[in-house]
C-alpha positions in Angstrom: 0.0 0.0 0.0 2.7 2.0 1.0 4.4 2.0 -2.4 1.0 2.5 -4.1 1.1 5.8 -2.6 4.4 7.0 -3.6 3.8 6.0 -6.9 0.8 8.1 -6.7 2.1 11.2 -4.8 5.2 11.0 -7.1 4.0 9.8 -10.4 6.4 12.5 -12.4 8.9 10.3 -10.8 7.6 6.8 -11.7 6.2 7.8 -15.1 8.8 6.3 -17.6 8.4 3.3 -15.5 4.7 3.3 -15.5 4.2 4.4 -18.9 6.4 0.6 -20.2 4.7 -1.5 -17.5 1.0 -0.2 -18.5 1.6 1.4 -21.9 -1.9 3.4 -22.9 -3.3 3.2 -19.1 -0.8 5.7 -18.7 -3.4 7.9 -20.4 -6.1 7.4 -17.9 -3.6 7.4 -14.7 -2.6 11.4 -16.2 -6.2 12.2 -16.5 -7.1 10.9 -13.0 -4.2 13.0 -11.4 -4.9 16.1 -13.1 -8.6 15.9 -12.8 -8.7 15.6 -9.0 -5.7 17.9 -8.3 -8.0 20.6 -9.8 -11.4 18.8 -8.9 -11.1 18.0 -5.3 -10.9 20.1 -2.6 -8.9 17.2 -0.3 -6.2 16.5 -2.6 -4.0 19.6 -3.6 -1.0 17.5 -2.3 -1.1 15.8 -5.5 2.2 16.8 -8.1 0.4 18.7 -10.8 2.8 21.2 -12.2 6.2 18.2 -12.0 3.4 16.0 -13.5 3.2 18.4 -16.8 7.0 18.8 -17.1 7.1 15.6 -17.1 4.6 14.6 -19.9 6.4 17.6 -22.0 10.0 15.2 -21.4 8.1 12.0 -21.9 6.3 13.3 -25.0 9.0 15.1 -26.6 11.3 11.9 -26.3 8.4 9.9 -27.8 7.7 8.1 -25.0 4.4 9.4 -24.7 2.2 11.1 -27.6 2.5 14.4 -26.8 -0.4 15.7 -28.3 -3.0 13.1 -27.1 -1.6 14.2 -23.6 -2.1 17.4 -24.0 -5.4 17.2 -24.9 -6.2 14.7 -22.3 -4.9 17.1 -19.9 -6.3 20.4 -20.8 -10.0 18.7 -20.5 -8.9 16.9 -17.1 -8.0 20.6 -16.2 -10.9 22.5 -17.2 -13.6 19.3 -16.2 -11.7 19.5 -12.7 -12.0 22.9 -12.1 -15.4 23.0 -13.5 -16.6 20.5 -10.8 -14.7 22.0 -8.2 -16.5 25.5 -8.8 -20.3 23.2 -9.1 -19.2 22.1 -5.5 -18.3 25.3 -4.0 -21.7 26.8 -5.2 -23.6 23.9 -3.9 -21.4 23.4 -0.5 -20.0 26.8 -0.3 -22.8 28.8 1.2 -23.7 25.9 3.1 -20.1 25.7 4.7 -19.9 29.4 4.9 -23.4 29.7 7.2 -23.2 26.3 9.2 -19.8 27.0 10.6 -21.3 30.4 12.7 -19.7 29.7 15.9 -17.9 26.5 15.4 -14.6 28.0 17.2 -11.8 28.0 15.0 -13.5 27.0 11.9 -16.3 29.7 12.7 -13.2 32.5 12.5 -12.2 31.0 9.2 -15.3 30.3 7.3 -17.7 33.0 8.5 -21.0 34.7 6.1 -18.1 37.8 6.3 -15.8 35.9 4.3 -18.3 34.4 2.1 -19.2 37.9 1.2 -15.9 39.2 0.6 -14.9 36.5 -1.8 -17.8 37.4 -3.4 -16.7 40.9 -4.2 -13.2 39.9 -4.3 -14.5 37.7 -7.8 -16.3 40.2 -8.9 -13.4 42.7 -9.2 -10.6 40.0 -9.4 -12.0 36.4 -10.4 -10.5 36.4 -13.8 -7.2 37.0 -12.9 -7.5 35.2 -9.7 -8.5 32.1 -11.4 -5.8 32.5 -14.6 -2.9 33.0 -12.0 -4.0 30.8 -9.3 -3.8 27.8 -12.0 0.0 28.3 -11.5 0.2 28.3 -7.7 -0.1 24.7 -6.0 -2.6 24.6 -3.5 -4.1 27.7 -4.5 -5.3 25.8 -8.2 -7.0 23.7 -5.8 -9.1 25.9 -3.8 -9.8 29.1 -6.4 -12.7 27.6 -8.1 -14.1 26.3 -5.0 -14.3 29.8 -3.9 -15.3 31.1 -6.9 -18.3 29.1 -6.8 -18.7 29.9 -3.1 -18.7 33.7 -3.7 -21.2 33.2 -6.9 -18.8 34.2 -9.7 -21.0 33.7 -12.7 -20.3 30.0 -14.1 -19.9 31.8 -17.9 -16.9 34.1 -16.9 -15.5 31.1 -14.6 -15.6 29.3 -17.5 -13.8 31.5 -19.8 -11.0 32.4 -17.3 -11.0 28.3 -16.8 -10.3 27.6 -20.3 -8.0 30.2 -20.7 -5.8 29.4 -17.0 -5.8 25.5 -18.2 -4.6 26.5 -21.8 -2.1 28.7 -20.6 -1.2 25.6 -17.8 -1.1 22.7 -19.7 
């Protein structure tokens, strides 16, 4: 199990390896990565930006096809942040209201804060979503809160597409 995780927390590390013992699974495993680094709140830990220079090496040594990784990526990229953003408008507010006086979470995730992101996206969320794409950890929690503070989905989405082009 142990190794399992390694492999999985370090998979820009393992990839030549991976990519000869399971040839076109490869594919899926690059997807699944990317997709829940930017899709899931609980796993920012996970080695997004190695991950891409590593694909570029793989691809441009022929190891992998560089442009069916590309591709494969950008969608993981934008389908990841798209759900991430669908589960902070759903969970956000919720999150955001429930926590009240729940001690140190109740300081952190308070209506106050909800309100500010709010007006933070509406001044900054294009920007904030482009150039938090290229911050770990912060890729991870941007559309979340973007959803949260009710950035319209349609100018999410653009700055989505744009931030994973410009990424991947």
């Amino acid at each position: 199990m142990d190794t399992l995780i390694d492999i999985f927390l370090h998979v820009d590390e393992h990839l030549a390896d991976i990519t000869v013992r399971f040839g076109p699974w490869v594919y899926g495993l690059l997807f699944a990565v990317v997709f829940a680094e930017t899709g899931l709140v609980v796993t920012p830990f996970l080695p997004g930006d190695s991950l891409l220079f590593a694909v570029g090496t793989l691809g441009a040594t022929g190891v992998l096809d560089l442009r069916l990784s590309i591709g494969l990526l950008l969608v993981a990229a934008i389908a990841g942040d798209a759900v991430n953003y669908a589960v902070g408008r759903y969970v956000g507010p919720r999150v955001f209201s429930a926590s009240g006086d729940a001690g140190t979470w109740g300081r952190l995730l308070n209506r106050d804060h909800l309100d500010r992101a709010h007006a933070f996206f509406e001044r900054y969320g294009g920007k904030a979503v482009i150039l938090g794409r290229f911050v770990p950890i912060v890729r991870t929690f941007v559309p979340f809160v973007a959803g949260a503070g009710a950035m319209t989905y349609s100018k999410f989405a653009l700055y989505n597409v744009a931030g994973a082009v410009l990424w991947v």
